[in-house]
C-alpha positions as CSV (number, residue, x, y, z in Angstrom):
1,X,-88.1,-56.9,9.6
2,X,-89.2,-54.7,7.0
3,X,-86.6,-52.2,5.4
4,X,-87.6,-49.4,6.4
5,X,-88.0,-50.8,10.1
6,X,-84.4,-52.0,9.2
7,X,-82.6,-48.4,8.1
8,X,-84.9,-46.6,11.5
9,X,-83.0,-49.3,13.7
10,X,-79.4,-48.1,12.1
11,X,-80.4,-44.6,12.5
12,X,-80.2,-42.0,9.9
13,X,-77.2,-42.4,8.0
14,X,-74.2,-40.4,7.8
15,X,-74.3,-36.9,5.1
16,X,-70.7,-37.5,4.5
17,X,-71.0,-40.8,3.8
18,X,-73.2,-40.3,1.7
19,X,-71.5,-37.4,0.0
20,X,-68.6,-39.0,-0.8
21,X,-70.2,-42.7,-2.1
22,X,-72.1,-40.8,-4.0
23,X,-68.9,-38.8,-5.6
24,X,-66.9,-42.1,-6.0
25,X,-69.7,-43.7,-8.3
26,X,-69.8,-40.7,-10.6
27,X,-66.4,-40.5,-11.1
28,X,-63.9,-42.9,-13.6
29,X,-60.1,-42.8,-13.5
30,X,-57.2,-45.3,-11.5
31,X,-58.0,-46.9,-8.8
32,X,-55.5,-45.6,-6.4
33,X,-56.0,-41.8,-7.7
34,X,-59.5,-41.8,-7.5
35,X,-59.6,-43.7,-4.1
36,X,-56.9,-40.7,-3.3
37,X,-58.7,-37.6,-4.2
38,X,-62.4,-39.4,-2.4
39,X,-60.5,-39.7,1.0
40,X,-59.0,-35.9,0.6
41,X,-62.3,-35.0,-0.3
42,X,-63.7,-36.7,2.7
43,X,-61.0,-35.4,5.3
44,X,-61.9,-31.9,4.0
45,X,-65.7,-32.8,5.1
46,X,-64.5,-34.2,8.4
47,X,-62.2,-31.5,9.1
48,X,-65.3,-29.0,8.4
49,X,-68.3,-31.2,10.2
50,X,-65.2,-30.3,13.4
51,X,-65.0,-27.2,13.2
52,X,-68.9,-26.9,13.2
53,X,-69.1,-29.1,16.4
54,X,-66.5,-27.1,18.0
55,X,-68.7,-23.9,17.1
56,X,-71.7,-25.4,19.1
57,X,-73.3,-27.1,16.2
58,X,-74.5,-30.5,17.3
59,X,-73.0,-33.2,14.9
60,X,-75.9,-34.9,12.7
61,X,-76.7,-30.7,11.8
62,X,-72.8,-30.0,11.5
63,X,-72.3,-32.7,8.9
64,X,-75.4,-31.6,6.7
65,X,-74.1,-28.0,7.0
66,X,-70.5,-29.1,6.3
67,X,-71.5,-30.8,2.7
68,X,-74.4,-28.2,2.4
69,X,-70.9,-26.1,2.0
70,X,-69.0,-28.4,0.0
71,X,-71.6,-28.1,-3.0
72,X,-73.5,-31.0,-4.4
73,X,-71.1,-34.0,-6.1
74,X,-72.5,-33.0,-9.3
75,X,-70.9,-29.4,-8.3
76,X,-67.4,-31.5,-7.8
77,X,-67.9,-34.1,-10.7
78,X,-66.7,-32.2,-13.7
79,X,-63.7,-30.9,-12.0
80,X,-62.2,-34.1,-10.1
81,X,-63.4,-36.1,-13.4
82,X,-60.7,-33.8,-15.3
83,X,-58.0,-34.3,-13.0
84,X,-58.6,-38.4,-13.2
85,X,-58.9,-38.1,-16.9
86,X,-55.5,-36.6,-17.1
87,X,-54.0,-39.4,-14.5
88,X,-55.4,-41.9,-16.6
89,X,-53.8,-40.7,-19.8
90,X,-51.0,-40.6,-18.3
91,X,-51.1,-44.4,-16.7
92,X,-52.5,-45.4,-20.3
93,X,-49.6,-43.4,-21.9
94,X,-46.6,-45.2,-19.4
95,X,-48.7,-49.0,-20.4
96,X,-48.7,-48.2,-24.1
97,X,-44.5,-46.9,-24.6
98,X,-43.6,-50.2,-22.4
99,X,-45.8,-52.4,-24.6
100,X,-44.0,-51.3,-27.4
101,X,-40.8,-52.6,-26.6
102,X,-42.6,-55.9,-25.4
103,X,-43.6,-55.9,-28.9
104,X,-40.3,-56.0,-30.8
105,X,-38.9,-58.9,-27.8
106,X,-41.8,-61.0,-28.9
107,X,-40.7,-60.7,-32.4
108,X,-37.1,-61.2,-31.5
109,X,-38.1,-64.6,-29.5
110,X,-40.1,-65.5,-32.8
111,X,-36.7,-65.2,-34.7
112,X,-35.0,-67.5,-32.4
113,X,-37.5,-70.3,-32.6
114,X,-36.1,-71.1,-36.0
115,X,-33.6,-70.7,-38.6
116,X,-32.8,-71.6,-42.3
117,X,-35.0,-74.1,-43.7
118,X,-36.7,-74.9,-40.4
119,X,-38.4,-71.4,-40.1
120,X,-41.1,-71.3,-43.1
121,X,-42.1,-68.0,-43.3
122,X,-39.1,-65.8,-42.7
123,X,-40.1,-62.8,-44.7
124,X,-43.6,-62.8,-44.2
125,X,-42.8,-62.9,-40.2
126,X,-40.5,-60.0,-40.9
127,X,-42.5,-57.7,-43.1
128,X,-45.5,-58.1,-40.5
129,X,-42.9,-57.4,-37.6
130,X,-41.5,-54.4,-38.8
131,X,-44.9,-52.8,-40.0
132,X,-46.4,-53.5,-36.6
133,X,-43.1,-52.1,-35.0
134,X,-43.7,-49.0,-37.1
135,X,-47.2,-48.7,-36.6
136,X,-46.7,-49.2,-32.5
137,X,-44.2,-46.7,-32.4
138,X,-45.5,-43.9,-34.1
139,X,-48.3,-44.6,-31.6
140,X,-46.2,-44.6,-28.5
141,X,-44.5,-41.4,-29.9
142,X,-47.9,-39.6,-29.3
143,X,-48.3,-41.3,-26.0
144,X,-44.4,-40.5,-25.2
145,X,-45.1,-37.1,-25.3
146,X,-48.0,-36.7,-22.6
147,X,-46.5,-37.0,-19.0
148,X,-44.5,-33.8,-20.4
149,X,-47.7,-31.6,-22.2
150,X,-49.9,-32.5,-18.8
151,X,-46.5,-31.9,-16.5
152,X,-43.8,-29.2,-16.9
153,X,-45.2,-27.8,-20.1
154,X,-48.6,-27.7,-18.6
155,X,-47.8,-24.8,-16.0
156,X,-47.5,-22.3,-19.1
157,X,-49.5,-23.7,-22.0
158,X,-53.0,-25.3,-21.5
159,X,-53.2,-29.3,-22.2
160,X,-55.2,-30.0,-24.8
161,X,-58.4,-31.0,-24.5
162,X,-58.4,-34.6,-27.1
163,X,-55.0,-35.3,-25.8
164,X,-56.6,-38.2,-23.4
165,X,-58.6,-39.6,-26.5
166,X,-55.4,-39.1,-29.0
167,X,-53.7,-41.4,-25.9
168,X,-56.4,-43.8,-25.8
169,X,-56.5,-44.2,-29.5
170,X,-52.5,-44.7,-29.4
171,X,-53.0,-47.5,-26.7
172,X,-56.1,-48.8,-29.1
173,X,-53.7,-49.1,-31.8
174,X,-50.9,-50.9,-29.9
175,X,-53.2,-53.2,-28.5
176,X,-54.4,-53.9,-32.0
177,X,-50.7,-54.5,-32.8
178,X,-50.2,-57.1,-30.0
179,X,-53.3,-58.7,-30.7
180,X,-52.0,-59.1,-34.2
181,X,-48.8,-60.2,-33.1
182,X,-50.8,-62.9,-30.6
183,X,-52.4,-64.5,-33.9
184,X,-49.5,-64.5,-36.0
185,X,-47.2,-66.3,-33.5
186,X,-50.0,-68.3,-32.6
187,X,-49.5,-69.9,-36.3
188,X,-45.8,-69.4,-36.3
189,X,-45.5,-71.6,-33.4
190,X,-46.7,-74.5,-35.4
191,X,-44.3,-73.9,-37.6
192,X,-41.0,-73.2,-36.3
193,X,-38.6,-75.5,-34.6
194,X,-38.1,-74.3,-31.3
195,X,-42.1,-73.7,-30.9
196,X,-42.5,-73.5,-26.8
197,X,-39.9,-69.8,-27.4
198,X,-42.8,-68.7,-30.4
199,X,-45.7,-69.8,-28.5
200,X,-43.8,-67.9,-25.3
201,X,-43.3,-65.1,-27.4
202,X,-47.2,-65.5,-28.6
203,X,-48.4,-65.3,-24.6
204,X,-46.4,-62.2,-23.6
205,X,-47.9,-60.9,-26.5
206,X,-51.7,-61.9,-25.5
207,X,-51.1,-60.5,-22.1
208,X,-49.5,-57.6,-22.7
209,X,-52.7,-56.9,-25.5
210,X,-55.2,-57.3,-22.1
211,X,-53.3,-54.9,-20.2
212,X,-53.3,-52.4,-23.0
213,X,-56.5,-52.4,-24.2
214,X,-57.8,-52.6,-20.8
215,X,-56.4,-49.2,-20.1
216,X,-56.9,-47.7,-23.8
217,X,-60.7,-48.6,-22.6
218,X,-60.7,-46.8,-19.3
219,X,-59.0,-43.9,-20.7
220,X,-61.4,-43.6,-24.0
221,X,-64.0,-43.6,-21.1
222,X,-62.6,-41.2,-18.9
223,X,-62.3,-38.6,-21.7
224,X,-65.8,-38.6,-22.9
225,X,-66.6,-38.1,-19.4
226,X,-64.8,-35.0,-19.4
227,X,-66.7,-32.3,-19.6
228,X,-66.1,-30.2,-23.2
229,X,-64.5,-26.8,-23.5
230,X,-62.9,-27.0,-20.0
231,X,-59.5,-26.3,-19.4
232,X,-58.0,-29.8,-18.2
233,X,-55.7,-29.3,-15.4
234,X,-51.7,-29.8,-15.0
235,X,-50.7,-32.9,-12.7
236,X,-47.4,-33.2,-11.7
237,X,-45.2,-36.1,-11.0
């Protein structure tokens, strides 16, 4: 059967449907937020195709009139893009200040794996571990700081508008820093005594790099979707 024989057999297909696929494939953000804000989006429609039908207005009409009155998703985009941006700073921000702590265990377990003559490279393993340590935390300082500039201190002074790229960068940096760690544990491992606790240490490392960067990507995307020169919104919680 031909396609379009195929979509007149289905029958026209639903405005709000449409409507709201439509606004979930322009917009970037968690999962579970933006999955949110779609189905409050799409009871609001509901709720108004209703109180259409309960007017008179027969329902294929109602639902065009209801997101004739929503405003086209490009209308929405720019707005509900902001508010994900923001959610996904601050998911990116709570990954990168736990990573950091994974950081300094990997180390630790590095340390363990051997001891006096048996570990090789003692002060080159500790002068890398504390400069990554530094470099991680300075990084999770900025990211510390966000659920508090987009939360309580949000309701009186604006968030800044490169605060979810400054966070993405900070989770860039830390992945960096675990992906460092990953290589240098990776050798260490072949060197120290006890090498299945480095080449443990050395896999917590690798996956927590994956998580992190995986989120430092989302949330580098999510701000340059962010429409420039607009006030980005509080979010609490």
């Amino acid at each position: 059967m031909p396609a379009g024989d195929a979509a007149a057999v289905a029958g026209p297909a639903d405005p709000v449907e449409e409507y709201t696929a439509a606004l979930a494939d322009a917009l970037h953000g968690p999962a579970r937020a933006k999955a949110r804000m779609v189905q409050e989006i799409r009871g609001g429609l509901e709720d108004t195709v209703a109180a259409y039908v309960h007017a008179g207005v027969p329902g294929p009409r109602a639902a065009r009139e209801a997101v004739r009155e929503f405003g086209s998703p490009d209308e929405l985009v720019p707005s509900c893009q902001r508010e994900l941006t923001i959610a996904q700073a601050r998911h990116t921000a709570r990954v990168v200040v736990l990573a950091v702590p994974l950081l300094i265990a990997c180390w630790w377990m590095a340390g363990r794996a051997g001891s006096g003559q048996d570990w090789l490279v003692p002060r080159a393993a500790h002068g890398l571990a504390v400069q990554l340590a530094a470099v991680a935390g300075a990084a999770a300082l900025v990211a510390a700081t966000t659920p508090a500039v987009t939360g309580v201190l949000a309701r009186r002074l604006p968030v800044p508008q490169r605060l979810p790229l400054a966070v993405a960068w900070a989770g860039t940096t830390v992945s960096v820093a675990m992906a460092v760690t990953t290589l240098a544990l990776a050798v260490a491992s072949m060197l120290a005594a006890n090498w299945p606790l480095t080449l443990l240490a050395g896999s917590l490392a690798a996956v927590s790099h994956a998580v992190v960067a995986s989120s430092a990507r989302a949330c580098r995307r999510c701000a340059r979707l962010t429409v420039t020169g607009a006030a980005l919104p509080a979010v609490n919680g």
